[in-house]
VEXSEKE-398548 format. One line per field, with one value per atom (N, C-alpha, C): residue number from 1; residue in three letters; atom name; x, y, z. Coordinates in Angstrom, 1 decimal, always signed. Atoms other than C-alpha are relative to their C-alpha. Last residue first. Example, Ala and Ser with C-alpha at 12.3 -4.5 7.8 and 13.67 -1.06 7.14 Angstrom:
% VEXSEKE-398548
seq	2 2 2 1 1 1
type	SER SER SER ALA ALA ALA
atom	N CA C N CA C
px	-0.9 +13.7 -0.8 +0.9 +12.3 +0.9
py	-1.1 -1.1 +1.1 -1.2 -4.5 +1.2
pz	+0.0 +7.1 +0.8 +0.0 +7.8 +0.0
//
This chain:
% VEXSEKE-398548
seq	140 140 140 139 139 139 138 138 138 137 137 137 136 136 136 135 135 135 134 134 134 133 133 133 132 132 132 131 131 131 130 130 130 129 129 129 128 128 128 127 127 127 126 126 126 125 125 125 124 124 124 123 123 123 122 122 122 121 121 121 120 120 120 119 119 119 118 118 118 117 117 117 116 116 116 115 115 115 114 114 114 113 113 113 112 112 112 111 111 111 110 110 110 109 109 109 108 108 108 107 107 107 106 106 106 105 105 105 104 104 104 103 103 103 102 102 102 101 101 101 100 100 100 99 99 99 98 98 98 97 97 97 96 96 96 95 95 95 94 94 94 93 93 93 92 92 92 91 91 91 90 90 90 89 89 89 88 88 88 87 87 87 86 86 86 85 85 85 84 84 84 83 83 83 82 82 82 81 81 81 80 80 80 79 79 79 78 78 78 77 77 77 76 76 76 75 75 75 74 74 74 73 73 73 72 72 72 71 71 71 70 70 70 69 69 69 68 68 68 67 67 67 66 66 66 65 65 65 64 64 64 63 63 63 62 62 62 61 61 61 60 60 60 59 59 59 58 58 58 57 57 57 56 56 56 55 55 55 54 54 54 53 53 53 52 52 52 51 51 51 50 50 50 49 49 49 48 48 48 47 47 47 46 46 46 45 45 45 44 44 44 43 43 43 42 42 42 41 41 41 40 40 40 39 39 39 38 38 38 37 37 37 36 36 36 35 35 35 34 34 34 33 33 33 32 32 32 31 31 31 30 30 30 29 29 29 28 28 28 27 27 27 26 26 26 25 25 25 24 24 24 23 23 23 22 22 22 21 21 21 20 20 20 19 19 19 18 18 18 17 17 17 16 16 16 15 15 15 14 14 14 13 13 13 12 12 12 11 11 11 10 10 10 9 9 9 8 8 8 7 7 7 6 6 6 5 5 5 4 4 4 3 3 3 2 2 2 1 1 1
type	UNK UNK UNK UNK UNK UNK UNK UNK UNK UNK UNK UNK UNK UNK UNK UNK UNK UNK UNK UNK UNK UNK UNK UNK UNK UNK UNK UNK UNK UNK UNK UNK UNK UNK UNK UNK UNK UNK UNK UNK UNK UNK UNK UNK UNK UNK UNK UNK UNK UNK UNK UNK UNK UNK UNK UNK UNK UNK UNK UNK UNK UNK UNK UNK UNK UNK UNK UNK UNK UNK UNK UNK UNK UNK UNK UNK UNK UNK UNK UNK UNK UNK UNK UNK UNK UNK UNK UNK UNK UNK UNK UNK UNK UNK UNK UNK UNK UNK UNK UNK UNK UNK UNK UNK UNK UNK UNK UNK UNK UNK UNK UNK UNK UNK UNK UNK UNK UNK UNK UNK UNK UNK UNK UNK UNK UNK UNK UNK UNK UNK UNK UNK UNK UNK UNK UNK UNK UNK UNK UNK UNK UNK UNK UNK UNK UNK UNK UNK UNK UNK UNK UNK UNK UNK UNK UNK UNK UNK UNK UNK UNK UNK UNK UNK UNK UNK UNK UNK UNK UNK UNK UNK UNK UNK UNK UNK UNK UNK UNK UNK UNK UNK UNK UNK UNK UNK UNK UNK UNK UNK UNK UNK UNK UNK UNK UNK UNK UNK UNK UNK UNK UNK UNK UNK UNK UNK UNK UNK UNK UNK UNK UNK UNK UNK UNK UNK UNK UNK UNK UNK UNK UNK UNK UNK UNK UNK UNK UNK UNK UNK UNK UNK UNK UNK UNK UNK UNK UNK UNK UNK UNK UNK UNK UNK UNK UNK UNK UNK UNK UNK UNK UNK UNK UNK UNK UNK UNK UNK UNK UNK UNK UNK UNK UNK UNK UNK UNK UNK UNK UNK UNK UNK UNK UNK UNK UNK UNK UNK UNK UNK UNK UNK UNK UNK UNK UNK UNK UNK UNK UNK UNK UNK UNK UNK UNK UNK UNK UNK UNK UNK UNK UNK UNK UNK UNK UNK UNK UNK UNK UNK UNK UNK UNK UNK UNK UNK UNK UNK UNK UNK UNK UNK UNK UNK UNK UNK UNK UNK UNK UNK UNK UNK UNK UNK UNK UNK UNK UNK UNK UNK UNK UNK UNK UNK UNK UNK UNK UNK UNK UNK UNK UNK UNK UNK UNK UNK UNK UNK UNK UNK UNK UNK UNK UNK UNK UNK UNK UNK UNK UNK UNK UNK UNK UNK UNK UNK UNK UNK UNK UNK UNK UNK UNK UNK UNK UNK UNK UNK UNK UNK UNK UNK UNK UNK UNK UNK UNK UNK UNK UNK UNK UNK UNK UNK UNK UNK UNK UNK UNK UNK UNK UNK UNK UNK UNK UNK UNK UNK UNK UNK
atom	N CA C N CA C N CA C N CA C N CA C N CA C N CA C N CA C N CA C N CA C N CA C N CA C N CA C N CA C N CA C N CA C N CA C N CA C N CA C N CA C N CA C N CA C N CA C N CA C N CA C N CA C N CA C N CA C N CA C N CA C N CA C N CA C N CA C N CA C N CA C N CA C N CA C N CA C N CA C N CA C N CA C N CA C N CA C N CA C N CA C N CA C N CA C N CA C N CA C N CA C N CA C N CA C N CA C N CA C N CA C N CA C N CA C N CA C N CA C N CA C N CA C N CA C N CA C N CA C N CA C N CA C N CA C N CA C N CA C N CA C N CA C N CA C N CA C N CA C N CA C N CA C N CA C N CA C N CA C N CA C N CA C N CA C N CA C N CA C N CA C N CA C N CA C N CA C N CA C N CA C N CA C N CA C N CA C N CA C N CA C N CA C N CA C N CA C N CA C N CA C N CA C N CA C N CA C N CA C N CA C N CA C N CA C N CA C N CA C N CA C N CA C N CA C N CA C N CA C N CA C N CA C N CA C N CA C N CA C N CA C N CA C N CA C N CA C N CA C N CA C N CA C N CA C N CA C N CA C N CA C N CA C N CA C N CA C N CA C N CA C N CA C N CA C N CA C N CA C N CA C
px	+0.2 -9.1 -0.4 +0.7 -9.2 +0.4 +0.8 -6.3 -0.8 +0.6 -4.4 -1.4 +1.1 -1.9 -0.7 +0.6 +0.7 -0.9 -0.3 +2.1 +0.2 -0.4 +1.9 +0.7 -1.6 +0.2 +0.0 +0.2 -3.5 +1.8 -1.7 -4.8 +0.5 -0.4 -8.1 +1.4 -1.8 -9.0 +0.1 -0.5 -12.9 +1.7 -1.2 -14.3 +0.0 +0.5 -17.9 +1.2 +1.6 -16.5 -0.7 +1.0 -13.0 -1.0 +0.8 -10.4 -1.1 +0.9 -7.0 -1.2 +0.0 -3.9 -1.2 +0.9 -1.5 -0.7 +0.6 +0.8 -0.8 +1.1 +2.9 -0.1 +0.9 +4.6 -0.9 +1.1 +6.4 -1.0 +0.6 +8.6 -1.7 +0.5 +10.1 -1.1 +0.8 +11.1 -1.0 +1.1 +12.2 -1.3 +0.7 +14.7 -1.4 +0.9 +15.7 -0.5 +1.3 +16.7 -0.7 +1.4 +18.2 -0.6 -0.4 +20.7 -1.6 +0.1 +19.3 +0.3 -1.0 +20.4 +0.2 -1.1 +18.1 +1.8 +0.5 +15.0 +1.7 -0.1 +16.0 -0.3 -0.9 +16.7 +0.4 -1.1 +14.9 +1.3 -0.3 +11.9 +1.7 -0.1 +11.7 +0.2 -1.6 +12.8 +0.0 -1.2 +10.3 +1.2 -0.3 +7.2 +1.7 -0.5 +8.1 +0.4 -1.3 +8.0 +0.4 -0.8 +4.6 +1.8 -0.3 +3.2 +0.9 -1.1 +4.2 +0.6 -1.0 +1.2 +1.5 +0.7 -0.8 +0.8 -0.3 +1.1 -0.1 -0.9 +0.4 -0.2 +0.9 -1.1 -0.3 +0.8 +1.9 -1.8 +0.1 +3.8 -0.8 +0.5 +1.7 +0.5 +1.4 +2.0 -0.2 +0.1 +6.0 -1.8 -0.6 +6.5 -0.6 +0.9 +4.0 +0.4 +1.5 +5.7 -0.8 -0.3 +9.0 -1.2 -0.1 +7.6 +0.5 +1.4 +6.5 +0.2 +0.8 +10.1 -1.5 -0.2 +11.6 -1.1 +0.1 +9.7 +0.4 +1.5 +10.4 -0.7 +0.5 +13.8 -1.3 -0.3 +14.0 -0.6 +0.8 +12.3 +0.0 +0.5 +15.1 -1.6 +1.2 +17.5 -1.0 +1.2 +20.4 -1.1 +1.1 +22.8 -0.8 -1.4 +25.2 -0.7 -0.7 +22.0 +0.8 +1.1 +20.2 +0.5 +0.2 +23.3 -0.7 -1.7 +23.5 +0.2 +0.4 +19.8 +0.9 +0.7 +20.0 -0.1 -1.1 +23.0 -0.9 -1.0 +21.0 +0.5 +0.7 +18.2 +1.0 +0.0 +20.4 -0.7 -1.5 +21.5 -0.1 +0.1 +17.6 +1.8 +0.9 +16.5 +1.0 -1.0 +19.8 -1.2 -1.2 +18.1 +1.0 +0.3 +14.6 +1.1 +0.6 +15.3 +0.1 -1.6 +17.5 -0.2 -0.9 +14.1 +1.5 +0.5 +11.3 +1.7 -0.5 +11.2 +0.7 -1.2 +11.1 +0.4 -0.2 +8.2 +1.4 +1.6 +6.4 +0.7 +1.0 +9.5 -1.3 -0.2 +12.4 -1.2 +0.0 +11.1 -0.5 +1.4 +11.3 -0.8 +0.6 +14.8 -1.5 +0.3 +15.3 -0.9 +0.9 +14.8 -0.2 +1.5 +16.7 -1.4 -0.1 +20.1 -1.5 +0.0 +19.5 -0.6 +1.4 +19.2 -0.5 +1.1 +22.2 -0.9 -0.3 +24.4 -1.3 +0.9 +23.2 +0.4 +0.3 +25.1 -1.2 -0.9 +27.0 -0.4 -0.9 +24.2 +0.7 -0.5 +22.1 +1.4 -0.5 +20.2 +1.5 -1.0 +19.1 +0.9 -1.3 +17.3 +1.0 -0.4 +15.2 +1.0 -0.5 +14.4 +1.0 -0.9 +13.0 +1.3 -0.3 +10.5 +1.5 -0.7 +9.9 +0.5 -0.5 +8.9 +1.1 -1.3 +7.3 +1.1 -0.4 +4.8 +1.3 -0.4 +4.2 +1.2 -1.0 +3.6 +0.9 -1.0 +1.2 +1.5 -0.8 -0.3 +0.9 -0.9 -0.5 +0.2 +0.3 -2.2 +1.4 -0.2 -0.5 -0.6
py	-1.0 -0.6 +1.0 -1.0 -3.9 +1.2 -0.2 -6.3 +1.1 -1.3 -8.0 +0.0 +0.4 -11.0 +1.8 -1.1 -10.9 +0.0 +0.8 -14.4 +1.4 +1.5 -12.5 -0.2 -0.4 -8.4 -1.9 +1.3 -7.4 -0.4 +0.2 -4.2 -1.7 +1.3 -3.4 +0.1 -0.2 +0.3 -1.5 +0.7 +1.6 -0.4 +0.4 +5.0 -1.4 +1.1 +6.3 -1.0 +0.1 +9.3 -1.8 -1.1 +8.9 +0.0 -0.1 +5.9 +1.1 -1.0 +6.1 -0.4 -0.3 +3.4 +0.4 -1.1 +2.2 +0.3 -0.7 -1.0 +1.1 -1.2 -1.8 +0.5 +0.7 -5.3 +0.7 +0.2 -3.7 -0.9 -1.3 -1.5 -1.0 -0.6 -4.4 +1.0 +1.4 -6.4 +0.3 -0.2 -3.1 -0.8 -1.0 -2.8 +0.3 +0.0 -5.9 +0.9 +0.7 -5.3 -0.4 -0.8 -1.8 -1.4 -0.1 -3.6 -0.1 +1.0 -2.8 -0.3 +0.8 -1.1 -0.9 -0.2 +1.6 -1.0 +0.1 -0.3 +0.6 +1.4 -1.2 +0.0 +1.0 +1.9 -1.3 -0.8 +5.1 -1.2 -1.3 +3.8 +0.4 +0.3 +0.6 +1.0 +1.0 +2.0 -0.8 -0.7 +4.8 -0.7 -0.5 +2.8 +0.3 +0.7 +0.7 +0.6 +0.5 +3.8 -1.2 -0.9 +4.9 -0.4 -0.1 +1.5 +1.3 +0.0 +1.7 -0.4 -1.0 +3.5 -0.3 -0.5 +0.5 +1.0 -1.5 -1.3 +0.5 -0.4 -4.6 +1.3 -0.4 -5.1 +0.0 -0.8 -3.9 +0.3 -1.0 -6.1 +1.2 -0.1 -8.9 +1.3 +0.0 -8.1 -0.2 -1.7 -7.6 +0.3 -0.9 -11.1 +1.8 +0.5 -12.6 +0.6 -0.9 -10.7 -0.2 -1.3 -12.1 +0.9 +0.2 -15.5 +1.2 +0.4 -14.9 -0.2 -1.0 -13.5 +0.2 -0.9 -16.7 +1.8 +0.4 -18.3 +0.4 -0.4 -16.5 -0.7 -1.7 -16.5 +0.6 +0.0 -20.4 +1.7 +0.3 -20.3 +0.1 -1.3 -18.4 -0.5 +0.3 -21.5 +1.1 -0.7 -20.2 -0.7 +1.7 -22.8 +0.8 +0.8 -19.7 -1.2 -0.5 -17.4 -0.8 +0.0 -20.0 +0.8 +1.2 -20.3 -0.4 +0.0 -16.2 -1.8 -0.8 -16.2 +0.0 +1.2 -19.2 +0.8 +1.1 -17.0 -0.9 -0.2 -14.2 -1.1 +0.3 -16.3 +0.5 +1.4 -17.1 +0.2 +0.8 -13.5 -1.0 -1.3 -11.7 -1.2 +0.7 -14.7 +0.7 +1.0 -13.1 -1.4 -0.1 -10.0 -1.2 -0.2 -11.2 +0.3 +1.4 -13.1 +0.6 +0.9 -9.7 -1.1 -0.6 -7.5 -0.8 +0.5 -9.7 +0.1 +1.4 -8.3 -0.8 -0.1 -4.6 -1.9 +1.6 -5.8 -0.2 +0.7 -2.5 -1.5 -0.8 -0.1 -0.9 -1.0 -2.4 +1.0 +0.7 -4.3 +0.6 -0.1 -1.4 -0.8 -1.3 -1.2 +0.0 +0.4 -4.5 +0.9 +1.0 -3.7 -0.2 -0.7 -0.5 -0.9 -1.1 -2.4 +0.7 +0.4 -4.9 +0.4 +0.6 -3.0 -0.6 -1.1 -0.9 -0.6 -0.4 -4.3 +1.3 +0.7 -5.7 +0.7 -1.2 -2.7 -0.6 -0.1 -5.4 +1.1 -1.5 -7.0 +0.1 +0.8 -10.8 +1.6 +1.1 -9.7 -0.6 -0.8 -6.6 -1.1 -0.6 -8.7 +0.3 +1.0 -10.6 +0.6 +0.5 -7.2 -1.0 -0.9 -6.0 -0.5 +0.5 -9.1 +0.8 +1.5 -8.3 +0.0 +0.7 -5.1 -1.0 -0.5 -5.0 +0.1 +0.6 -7.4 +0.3 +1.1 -5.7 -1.1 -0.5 -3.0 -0.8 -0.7 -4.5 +0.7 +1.4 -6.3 +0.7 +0.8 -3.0 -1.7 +1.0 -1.0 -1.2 +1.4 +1.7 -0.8
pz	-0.9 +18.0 -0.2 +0.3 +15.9 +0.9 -1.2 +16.6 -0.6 +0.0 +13.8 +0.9 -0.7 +14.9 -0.7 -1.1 +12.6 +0.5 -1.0 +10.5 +1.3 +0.0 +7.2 +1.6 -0.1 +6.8 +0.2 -0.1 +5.5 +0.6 +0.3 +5.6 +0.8 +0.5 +4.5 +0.7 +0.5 +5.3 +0.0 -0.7 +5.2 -0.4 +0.8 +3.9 +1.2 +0.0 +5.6 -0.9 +1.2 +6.6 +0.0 -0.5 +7.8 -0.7 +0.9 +8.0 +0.4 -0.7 +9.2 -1.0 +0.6 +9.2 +0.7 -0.8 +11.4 -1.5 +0.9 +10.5 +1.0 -1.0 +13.7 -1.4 -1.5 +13.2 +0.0 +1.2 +9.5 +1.3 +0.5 +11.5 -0.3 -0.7 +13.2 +0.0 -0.4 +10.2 +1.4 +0.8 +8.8 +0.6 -0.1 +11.7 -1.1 -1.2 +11.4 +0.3 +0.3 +7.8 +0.8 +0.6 +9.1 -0.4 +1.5 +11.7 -0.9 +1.3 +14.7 -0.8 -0.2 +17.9 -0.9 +1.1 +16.5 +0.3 +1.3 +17.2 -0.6 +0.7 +20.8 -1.5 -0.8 +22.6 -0.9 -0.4 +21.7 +0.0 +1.3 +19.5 +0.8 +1.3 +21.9 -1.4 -0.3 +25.1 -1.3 +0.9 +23.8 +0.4 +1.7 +23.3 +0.4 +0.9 +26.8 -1.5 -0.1 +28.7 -0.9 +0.8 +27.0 +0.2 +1.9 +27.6 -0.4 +0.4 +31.6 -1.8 +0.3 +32.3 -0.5 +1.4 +31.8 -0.2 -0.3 +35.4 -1.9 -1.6 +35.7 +0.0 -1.2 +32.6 +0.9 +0.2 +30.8 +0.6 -1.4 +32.9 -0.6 -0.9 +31.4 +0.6 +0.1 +28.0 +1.4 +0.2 +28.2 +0.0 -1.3 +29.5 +0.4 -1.6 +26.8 +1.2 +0.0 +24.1 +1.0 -0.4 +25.4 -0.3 -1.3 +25.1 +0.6 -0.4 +21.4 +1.4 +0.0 +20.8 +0.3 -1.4 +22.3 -0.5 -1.3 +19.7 +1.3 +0.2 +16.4 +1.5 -0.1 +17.6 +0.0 -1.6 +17.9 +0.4 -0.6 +14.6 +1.5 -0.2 +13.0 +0.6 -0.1 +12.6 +0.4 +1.0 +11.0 +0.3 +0.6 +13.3 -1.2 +0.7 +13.8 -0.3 +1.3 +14.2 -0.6 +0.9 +16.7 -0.9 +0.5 +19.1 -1.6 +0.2 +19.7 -1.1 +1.0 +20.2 -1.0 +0.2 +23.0 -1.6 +0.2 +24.6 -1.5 +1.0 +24.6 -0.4 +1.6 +25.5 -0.3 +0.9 +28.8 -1.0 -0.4 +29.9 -1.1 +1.1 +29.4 -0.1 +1.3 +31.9 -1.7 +0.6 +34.0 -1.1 +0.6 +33.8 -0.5 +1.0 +34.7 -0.7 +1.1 +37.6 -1.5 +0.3 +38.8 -0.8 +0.8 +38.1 -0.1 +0.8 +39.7 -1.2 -0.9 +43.5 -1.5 -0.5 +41.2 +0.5 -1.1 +39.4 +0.7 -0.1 +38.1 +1.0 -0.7 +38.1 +0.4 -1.8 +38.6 +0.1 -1.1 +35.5 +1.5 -0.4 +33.3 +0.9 -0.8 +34.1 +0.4 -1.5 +33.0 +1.0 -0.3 +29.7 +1.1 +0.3 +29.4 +0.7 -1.3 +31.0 -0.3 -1.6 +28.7 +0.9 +0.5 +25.3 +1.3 -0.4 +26.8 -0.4 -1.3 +27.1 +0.3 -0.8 +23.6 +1.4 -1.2 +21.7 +1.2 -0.5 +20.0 +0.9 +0.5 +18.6 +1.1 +0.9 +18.7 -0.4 -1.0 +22.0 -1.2 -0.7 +19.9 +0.8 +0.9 +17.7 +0.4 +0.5 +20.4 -0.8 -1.1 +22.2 -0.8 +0.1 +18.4 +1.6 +0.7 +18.5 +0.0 -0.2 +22.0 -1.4 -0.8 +21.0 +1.0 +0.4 +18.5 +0.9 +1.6 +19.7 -0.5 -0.8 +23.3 -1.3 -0.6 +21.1 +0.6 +1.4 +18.9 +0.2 +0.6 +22.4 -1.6 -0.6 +23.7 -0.5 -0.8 +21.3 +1.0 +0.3 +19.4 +1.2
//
């Protein structure tokens, strides 16, 4: 998976988890990755992680889902840079995201997640179309 698709999933999944009861280990994961690339960086960033909760929390009981779609585009941004900070730390993000934040999900956010990261193969002289609503699509 490419890093902005990742970065993508992500944050958007981050966002979710902020809104659950298993938000504490979604946190603690998040930060973590922090402490390896931007240790000086890691407390700012926990009590950042603190106030969107709050702001994610707000935004459900109002039902406004734009706020979300917003912080989750500022969380992709976060996650994009420390990725090009430090490259090696895509595989750690994939699995804080497969191990951590996807199953903290209730399954329709979990679909909503799923459906970020199309994959598809082409061989020979075949091509693949794939089309998806309000996703950035990157070649690779």
């Amino acid at each position: 998976m490419d890093s902005a698709t990742l970065a993508s999933a992500a944050a958007a999944a981050l966002v979710g988890a902020m809104a659950t009861d298993t938000w504490q280990h979604a946190r603690t994961a998040v930060v973590d990755l922090w402490r390896r690339t931007f240790p000086q960086r890691a407390d700012t960033v926990e009590a950042e992680l603190v106030e969107v909760r709050e702001e994610v929390q707000s935004a459900r009981r109002a039902g406004d889902d734009t706020v979300e779609q917003g912080l989750a585009e500022d969380w992709q941004r976060r996650l994009m840079r420390l990725l090009r900070q430090d490259p090696g730390m895509a595989a750690e993000l994939q699995r804080v995201l497969d191990e951590v934040l996807v199953p903290s999900l209730p399954a329709s956010e979990k679909e909503q997640v799923r459906s970020i990261v199309m994959n598809a193969t082409a061989s020979g002289s075949s091509r693949v179309y794939q089309a998806a609503r309000d996703i950035h699509v990157t070649e690779g």
